[in-house]
C-alpha positions in Angstrom: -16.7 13.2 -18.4 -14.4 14.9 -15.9 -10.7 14.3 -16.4 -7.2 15.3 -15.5 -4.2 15.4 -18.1 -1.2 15.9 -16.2 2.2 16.3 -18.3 5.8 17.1 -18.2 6.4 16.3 -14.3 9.3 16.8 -13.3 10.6 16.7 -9.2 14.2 16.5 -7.9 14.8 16.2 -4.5 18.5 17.1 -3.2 20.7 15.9 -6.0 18.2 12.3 -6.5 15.5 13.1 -9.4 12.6 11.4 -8.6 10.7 11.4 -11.8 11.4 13.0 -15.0 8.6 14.3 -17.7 5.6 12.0 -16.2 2.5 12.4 -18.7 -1.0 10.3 -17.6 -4.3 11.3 -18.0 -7.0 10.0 -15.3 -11.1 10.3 -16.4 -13.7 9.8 -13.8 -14.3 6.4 -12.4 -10.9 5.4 -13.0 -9.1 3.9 -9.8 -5.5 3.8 -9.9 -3.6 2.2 -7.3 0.1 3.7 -7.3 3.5 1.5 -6.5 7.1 1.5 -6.2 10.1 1.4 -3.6 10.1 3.0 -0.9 12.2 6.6 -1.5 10.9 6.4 -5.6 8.4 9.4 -5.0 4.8 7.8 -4.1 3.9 10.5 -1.6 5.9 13.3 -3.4 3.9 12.5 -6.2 0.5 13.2 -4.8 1.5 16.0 -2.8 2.5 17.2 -6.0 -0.8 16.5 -7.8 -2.8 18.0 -4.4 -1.0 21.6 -4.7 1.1 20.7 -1.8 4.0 21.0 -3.0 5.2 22.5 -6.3 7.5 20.6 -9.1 10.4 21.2 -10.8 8.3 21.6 -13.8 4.4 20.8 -14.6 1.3 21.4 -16.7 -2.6 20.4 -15.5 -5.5 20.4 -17.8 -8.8 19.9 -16.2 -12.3 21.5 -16.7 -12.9 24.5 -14.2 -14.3 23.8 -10.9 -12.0 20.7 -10.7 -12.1 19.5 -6.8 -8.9 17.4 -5.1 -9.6 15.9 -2.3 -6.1 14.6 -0.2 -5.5 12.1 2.3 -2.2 12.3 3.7 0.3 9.9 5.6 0.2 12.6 8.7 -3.1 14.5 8.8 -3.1 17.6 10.7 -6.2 19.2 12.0 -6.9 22.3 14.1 -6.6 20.9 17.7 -10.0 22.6 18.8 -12.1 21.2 16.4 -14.3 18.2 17.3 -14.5 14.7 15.5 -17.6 15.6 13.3 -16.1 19.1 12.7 -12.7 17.9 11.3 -14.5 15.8 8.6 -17.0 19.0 7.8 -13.8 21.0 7.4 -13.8 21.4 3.9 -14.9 24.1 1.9 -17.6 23.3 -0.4 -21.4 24.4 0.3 -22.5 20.9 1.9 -19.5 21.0 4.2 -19.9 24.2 5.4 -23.3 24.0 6.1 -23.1 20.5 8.1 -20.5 22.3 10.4 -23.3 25.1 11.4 -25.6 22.3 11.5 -23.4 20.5 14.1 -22.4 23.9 16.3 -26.3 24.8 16.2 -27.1 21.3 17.6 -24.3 21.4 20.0 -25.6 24.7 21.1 -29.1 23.7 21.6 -28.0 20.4 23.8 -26.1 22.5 26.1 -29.1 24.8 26.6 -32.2 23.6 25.2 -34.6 26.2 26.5 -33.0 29.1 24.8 -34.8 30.7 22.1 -31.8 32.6 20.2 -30.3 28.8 19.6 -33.7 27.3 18.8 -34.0 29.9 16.1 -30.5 29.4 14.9 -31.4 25.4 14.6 -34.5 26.2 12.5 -32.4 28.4 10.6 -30.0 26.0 10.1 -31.8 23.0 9.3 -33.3 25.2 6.6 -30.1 25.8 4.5 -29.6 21.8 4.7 -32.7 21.5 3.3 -31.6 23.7 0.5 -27.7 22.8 0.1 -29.0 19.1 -0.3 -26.9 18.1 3.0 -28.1 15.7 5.1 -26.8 12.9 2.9 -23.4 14.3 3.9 -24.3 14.6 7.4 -25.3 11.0 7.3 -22.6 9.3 5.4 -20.2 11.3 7.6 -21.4 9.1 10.7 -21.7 6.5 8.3 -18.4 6.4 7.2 -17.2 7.3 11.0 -18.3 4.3 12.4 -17.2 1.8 9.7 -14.1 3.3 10.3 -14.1 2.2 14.1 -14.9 6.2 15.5 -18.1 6.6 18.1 -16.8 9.8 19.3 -18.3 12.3 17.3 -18.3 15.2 20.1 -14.3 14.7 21.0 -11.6 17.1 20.6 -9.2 16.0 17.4 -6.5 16.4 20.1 -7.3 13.6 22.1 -6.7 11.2 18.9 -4.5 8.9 18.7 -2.6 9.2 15.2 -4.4 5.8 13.8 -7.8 7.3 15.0 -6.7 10.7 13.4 -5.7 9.4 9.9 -9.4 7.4 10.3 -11.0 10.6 10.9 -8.9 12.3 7.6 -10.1 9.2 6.0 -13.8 9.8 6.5 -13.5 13.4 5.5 -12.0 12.3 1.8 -14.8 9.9 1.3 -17.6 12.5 1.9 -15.9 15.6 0.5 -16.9 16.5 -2.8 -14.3 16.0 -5.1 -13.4 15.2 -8.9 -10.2 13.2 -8.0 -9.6 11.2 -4.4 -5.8 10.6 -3.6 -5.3 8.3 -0.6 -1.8 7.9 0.8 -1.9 4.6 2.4 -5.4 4.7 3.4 -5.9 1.3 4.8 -3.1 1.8 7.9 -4.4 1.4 11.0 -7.9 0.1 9.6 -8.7 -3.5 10.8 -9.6 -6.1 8.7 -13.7 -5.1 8.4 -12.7 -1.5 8.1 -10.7 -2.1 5.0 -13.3 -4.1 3.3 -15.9 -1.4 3.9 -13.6 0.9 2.4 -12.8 -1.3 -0.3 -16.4 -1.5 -1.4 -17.3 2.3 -0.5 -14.4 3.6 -3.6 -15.6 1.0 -5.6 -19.1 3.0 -5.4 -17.3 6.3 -5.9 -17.7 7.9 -8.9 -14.6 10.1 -8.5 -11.1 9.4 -9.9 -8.9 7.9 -7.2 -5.6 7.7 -7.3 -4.2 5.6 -4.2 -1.0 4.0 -2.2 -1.3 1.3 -0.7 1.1 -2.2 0.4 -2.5 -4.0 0.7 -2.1 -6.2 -2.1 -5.9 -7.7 -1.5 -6.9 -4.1 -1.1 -5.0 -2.8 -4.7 -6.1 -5.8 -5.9 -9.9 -5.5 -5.5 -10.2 -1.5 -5.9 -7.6 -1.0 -8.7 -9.0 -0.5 -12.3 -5.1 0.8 -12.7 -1.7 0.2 -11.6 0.7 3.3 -11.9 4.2 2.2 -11.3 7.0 4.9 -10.4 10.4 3.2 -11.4 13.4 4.6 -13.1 12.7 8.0 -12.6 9.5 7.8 -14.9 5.8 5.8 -14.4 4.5 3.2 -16.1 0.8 3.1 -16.7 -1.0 -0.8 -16.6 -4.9 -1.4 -17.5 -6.1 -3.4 -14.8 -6.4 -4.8 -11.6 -2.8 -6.1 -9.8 -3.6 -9.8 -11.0 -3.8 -8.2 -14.4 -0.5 -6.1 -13.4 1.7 -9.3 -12.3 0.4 -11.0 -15.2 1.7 -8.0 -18.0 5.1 -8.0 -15.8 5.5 -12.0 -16.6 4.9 -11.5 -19.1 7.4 -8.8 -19.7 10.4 -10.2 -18.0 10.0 -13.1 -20.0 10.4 -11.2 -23.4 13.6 -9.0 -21.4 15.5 -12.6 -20.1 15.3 -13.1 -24.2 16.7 -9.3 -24.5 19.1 -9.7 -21.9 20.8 -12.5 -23.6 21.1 -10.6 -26.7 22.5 -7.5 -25.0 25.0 -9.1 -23.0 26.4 -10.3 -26.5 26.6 -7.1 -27.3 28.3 -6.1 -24.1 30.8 -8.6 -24.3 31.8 -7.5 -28.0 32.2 -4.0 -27.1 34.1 -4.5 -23.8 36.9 -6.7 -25.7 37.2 -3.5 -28.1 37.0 -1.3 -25.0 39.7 -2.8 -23.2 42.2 -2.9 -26.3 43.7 -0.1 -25.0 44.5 4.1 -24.9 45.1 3.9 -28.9 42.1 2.4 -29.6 40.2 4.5 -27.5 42.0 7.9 -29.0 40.8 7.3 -32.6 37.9 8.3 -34.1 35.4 5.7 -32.3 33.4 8.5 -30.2 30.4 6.8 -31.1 31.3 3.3 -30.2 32.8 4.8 -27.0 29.2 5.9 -26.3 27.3 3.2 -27.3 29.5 0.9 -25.0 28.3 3.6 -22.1 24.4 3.3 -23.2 25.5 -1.0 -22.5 27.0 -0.7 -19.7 24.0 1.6 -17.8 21.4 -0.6 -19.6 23.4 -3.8 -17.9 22.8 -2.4 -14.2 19.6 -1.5 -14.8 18.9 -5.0 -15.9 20.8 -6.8 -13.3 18.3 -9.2 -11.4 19.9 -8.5 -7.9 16.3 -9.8 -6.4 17.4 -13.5 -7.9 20.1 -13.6 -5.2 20.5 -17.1 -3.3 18.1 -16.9 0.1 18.9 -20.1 1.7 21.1 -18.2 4.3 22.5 -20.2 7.0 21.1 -19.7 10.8 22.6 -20.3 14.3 21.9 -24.0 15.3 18.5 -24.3 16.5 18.2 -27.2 19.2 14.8 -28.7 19.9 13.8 -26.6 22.8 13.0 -23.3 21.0 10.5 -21.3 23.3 7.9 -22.3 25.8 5.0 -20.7 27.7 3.5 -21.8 30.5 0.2 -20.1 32.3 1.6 -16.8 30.9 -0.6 -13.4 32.2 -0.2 -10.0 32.0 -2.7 -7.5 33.0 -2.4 -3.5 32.8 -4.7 -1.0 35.4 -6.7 -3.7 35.9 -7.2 -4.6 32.3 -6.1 -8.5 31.3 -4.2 -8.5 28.5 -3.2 -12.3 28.5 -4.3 -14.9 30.9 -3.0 -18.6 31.2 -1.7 -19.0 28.0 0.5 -21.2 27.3 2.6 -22.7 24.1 5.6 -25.1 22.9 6.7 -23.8 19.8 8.8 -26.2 18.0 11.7 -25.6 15.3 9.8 -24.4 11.6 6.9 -22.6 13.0 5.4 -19.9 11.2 2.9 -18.3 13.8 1.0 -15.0 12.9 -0.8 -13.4 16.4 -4.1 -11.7 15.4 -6.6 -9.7 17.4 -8.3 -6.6 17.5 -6.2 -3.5 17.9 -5.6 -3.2 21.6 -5.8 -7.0 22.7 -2.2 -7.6 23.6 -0.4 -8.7 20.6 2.8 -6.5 21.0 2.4 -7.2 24.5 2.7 -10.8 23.8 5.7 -10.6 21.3 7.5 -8.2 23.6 6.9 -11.3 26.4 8.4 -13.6 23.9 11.7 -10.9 23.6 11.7 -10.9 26.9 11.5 -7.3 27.1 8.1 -7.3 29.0 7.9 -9.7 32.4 4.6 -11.9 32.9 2.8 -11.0 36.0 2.7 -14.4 36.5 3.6 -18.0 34.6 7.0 -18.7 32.9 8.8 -18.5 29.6 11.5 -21.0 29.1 14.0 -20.2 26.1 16.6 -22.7 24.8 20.1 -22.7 25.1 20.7 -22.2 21.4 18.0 -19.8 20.8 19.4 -16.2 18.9 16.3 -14.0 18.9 15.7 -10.8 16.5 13.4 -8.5 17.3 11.9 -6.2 14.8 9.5 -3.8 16.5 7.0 -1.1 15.1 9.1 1.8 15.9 12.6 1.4 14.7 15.8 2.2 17.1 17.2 6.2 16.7 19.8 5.7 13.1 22.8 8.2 13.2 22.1 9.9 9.5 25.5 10.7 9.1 26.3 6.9 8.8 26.2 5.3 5.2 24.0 2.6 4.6 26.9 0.1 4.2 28.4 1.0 7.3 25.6 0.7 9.5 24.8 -3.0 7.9 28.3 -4.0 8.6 27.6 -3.3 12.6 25.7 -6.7 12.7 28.4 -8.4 9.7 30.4 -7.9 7.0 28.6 -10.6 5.4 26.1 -13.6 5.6 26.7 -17.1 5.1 24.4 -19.0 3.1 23.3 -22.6 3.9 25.8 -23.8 0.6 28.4 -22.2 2.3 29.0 -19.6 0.3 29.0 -16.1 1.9 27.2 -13.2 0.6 28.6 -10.0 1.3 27.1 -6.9 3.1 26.6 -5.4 0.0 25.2 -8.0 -2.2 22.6 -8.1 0.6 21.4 -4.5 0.4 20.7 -5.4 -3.4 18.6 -8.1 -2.9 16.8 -6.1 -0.4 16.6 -3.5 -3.2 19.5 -1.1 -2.5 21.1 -0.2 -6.1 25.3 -0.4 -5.5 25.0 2.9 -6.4 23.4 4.3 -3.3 25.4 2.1 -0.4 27.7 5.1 0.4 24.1 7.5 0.8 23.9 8.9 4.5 21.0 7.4 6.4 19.7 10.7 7.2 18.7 10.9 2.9 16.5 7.8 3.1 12.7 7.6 3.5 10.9 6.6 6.6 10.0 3.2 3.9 13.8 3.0 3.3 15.0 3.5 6.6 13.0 0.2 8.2 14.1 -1.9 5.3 17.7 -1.2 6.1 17.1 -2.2 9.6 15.1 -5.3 9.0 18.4 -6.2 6.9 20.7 -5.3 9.8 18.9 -7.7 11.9 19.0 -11.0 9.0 22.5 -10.4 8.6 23.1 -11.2 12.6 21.5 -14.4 11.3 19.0 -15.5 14.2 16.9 -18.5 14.6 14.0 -16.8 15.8 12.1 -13.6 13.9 9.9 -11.4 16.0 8.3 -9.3 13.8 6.1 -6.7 14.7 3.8 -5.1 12.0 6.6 -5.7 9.6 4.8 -4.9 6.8 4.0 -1.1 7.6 5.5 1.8 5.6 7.2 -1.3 3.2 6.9 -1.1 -0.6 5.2 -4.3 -2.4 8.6 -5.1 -3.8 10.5 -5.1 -0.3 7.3 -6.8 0.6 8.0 -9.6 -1.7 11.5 -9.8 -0.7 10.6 -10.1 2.9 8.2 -13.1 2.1 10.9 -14.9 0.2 13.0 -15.0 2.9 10.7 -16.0 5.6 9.8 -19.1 3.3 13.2 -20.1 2.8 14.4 -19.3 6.8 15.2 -22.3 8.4 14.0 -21.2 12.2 11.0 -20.2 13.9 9.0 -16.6 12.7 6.0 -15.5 14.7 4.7 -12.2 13.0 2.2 -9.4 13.9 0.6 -8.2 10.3 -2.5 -6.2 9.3 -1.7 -7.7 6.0 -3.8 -10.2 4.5 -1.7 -11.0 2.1 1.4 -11.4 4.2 0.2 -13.2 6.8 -1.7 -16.1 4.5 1.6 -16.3 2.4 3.6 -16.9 5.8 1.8 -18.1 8.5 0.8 -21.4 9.3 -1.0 -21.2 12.3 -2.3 -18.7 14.4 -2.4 -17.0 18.0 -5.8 -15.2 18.4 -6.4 -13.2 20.7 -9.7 -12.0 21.8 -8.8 -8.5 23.2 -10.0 -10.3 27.1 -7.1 -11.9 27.6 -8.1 -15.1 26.2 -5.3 -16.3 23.2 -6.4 -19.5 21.3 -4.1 -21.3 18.4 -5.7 -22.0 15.1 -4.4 -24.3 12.4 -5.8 -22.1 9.7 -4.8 -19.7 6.8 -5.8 -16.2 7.7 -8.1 -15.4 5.1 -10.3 -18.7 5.6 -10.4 -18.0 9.6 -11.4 -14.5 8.8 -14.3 -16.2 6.5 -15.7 -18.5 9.5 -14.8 -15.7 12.6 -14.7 -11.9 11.2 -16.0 -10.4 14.2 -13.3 -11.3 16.7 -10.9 -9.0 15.0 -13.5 -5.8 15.0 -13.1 -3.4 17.9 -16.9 -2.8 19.3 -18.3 0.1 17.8 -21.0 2.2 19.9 -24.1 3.1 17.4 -24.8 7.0 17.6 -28.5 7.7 17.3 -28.8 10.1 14.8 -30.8 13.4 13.8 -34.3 12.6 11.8 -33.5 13.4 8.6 -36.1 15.1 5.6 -36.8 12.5 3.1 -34.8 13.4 0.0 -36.2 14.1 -3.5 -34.8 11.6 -6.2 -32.2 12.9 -8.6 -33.7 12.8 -11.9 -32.3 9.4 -13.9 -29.6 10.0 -15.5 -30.3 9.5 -19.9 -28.1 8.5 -22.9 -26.6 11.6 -25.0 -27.0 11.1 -29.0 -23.3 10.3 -29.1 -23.7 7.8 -26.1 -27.2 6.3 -27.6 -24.8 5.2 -31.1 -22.1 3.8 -29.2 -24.3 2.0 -27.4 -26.1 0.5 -30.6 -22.8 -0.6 -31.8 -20.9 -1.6 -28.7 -21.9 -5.4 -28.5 -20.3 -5.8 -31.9 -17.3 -4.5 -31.0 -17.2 -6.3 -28.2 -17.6 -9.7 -30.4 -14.9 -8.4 -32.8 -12.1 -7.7 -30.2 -13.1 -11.1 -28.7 -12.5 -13.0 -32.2 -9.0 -11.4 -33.2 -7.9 -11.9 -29.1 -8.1 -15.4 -29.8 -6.5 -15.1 -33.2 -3.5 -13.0 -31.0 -3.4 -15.4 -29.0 -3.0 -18.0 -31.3 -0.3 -15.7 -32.6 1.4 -15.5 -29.5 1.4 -19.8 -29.4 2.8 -20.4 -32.6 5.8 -18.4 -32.0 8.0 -20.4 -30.5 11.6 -19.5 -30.3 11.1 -16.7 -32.8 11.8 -13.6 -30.9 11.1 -10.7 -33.4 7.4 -12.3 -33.6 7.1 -13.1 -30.2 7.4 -9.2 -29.2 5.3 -8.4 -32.2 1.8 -10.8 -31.6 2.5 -9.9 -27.6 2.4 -6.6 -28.0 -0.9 -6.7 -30.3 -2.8 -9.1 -27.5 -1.3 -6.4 -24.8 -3.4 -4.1 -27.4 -6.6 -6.4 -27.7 -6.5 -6.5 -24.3 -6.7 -2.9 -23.7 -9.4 -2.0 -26.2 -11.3 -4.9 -24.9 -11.3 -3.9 -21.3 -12.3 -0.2 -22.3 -15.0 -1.4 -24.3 -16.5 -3.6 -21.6 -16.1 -0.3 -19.1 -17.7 1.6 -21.4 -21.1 -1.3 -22.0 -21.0 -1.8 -18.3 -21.5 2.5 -17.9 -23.9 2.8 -20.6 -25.8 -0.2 -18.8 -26.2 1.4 -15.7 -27.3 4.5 -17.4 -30.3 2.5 -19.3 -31.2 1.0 -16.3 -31.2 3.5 -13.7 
């Protein structure tokens, strides 16, 4: 089984160290979906594992012939090449001989009669007989189309980005590779796109290693969660149900360890503060020690447990109201007649196909767009925030604290009680460490968290967010969410994300991509279950090239070592069943007592593990025996 053991990475950036002495090994089948905050090294890392960019310090072990494919945030092709080309860019036999195929064929359209290309098609279709390549011809237009592309024949330059990272997309999935690494793969994929892709890497047999804020999507492809935080990664067996259910887990066990260690802390800082004298004897040690407390204090310091029951600017009962709106572009209706009343509490998502109108609509709302006709009445007490896709230019000479406090110095909170500028950036995941850091240092991830906080602390009564969700971590993610359920006014929100949208809308505006809008009184995820094909751009069917029927790969047998395990590995199975429950047990009849707590947790954690792998391992060996 093909595998990569990668240890002692090591990447600074500037004077920030992104990760220190990272070890993980990833076998073949494994899928391991990658998170942390924005600016903690997600994209570094895989350009990093790719060869794109070399480390600090680093060691690989993988058998010879060990293939990476890469999918990057901003693909970059050759601006000549055509659609079908750019996917058959790679370099491996298969590839190669698919693009001759398709410059024969092109050749032979354009000038059907001449002999010299007839005889360079025969030719061709020849060596894809005998590089095995016409299921990568076919799963390349496969895989095109799912992912919303007709246009084989057109010039990469024509692209928009989200139909060029689509294009990089399907050239991953067909390229022969050991180990996949998507960065953000399911951007700019629509809702049937994503679960195509979804079930297509479940089908892989390649490692994957992939980013993603798609929590639907992590969950259901992720046999792995690597989490980058403090500068090293954690490695979790399981899905991210399986994930958030360790971390509970976890934090449960560190509230008990926090108590304990600010004990500690308060015992060393009355010795501390004793004075000079007692400082200048021979307590060195103790000196240190109070350090190691202090540092292990902020790291555990809950900032994300900050009050969010902020205060808003009186919203009166007249919020926002649409009457026989329309707006229409070269002839093209992008809204007709709709009209609204939203009243104060709404939580409104507006979903659609990509290209029927929804920014248009929101920037209508924001009045930064006029209807060609109908009107849009706005109440008197109505303070609107805007939060578009593209953020506003950000000086990067000004510090993050500075350019907060141009909305406010702080934020009052519906107690009363005002939070500071500052305390603000922590909850939104900003250590107090790194307020004084120059814009022009942050992440693109980073730099539209700090604005989305620069707009809540101008406390409005209306949200306007559009595709907030792109480019943001999970964590800000959950943040964000928190927020919007505890926000006393009115949010109406375009999202891609699942997730997001069936945690905070309550209704939605769909539109139709005619110029028809409807409002449905449903969760996202149970519309998309009843009406999936509103929210699919048409796709235009290529007829395709006959293709040679294919010999069958000879089925696949048990080695003598597999054939044993395989004899034994119901057993084990039954075993590691009976002591979970024991464990469990274990874990029950703990109680208060700490010390044992940690100890039957961290056997179950164990159980767990071995169990997993072992059904892995019966479900592989199954296949095998039945294919």
């Amino acid at each position: 089984m093909s595998h990569l053991i990668v240890s002692n990475l090591t990447k600074t950036v500037g004077e920030k160290t992104l990760f220190e002495n990272i070890d993980f090994t990833i076998y073949a089948g494994e899928r391991a979906g990658l998170i942390g905050v924005n600016g903690t090294g997600k994209s570094t890392f895989l350009s990093i594992i790719s060869k794109q960019i070399e480390a600090d310090s680093l060691s690989m072990d993988h058998p010879n012939q060990y293939r990476i494919a890469f999918l990057e945030q901003d693909p970059q092709f050759d601006d000549d090449l055509t659609v079908l080309q750019a996917v058959f860019s790679g370099d491996s036999p298969a590839l190669v001989t698919n693009r001759k195929y398709e410059d024969a064929l092109n050749k032979l359209s354009e000038d059907s009669s001449s002999v010299e290309y007839q005889d360079a098609y025969m030719e061709i279709q020849s060596q894809m007989d005998l590089n095995n390549a016409w299921d990568i011809n076919s799963m390349a237009k496969t895989a095109l189309q799912n992912l919303g592309i007709d246009m084989f024949d057109r010039k990469v330059n024509e692209l928009s980005g989200g139909q060029l990272k689509r294009v990089a997309l399907a050239k991953v999935l067909v390229e022969p590779a050991d180990l996949i690494l998507l960065d953000e793969p399911t951007n700019h994929l629509d809702v049937q796109s994503s679960k195509w892709l979804q079930e297509s890497l479940a089908r892989l047999s390649s490692a994957i290693i992939f980013v993603t804020h798609d929590r639907y999507f992590l969950d259901g492809v992720s046999t792995h969660i690597y989490e980058i935080a403090d500068q090293t990664m954690y490695t979790h067996r399981g899905n991210y149900g399986d994930y958030l259910e360790a971390r509970a887990i976890r934090e449960d066990m560190a509230a008990s360890s926090q108590l304990k260690l600010q004990n500690r802390f308060r015992s060393e800082l009355k010795w501390i503060r004793r004075g000079a004298k007692a400082r200048t004897t021979k307590q060195k040690a103790r000196i240190q020690r109070f350090d190691k407390l202090d540092e292990q204090m902020e790291r555990h310091n809950d900032n994300t447990s900050l009050e969010m029951n902020l205060a808003t600017t009186r919203l009166g009962k007249k919020v926002l109201e649409g009457i026989n709106l329309s707006k229409a572009y070269e002839n093209k209706q992008i809204i007709k007649d709709f009209s609204f009343l939203l009243q104060p509490g709404d939580r409104i998502g507006i979903v659609g196909p990509n290209g029927a109108g929804k920014s248009t609509l929101i920037n209508m709302l924001a009045e930064k767009i006029l209807p060609d006709s109908g009107e849009l009445s706005v109440g008197q007490t109505v303070k609107i925030a805007h939060f578009e896709q593209t953020i506003p230019p950000m000086n990067p000479n000004t510090r993050m604290i500075e350019y907060v406090r141009e909305s406010s110095n702080d934020i009052e909170g519906s107690d009363g009680v005002r939070h500071s500028a500052a305390q603000m950036l922590e909850r939104f995941l900003f250590p107090l460490k790194v307020h004084g850091t120059p814009i022009g240092k942050l992440s693109g991830g980073e730099r539209k968290r700090l604005h989305l906080l620069k707009l809540l602390m101008e406390q409005p009564n209306v949200l306007l967010l559009d595709e907030p969700t792109n480019d943001l971590d999970i964590q800000t993610l959950s943040v964000l969410e928190d927020f919007i359920e505890q926000f006393p006014g009115v949010v109406i929100t375009i999202s891609h994300d699942r997730f997001f949208l069936d945690r905070i809308a309550k209704k939605l505006w769909v539109l139709d991509g005619k110029g028809n809008t409807r409002e449905v009184q449903e969760i996202y995820s149970d519309f998309l279950e009843q009406a999936p094909e509103i929210l699919v751009e048409p796709v235009v069917i290529v007829e395709q090239q006959p293709e040679p029927v294919k010999t069958k790969e000879p089925k696949k047998k048990l080695s003598f070592k597999e054939q044993k395990e395989w004899e034994t590995i119901e057993s084990d199975i039954e075993k590691i069943e009976e002591a979970i429950i024991v464990a469990e047990k274990e874990v029950e009849s703990a109680g208060a007592d700490f010390e044992k707590l940690q100890k039957a947790t961290n056997q179950l954690e164990a159980l767990n593990e071995q169990y997993n792998h072992l059904i892995e391992r019966w479900g592989y060996l199954q296949e095998i025996i039945g294919s």
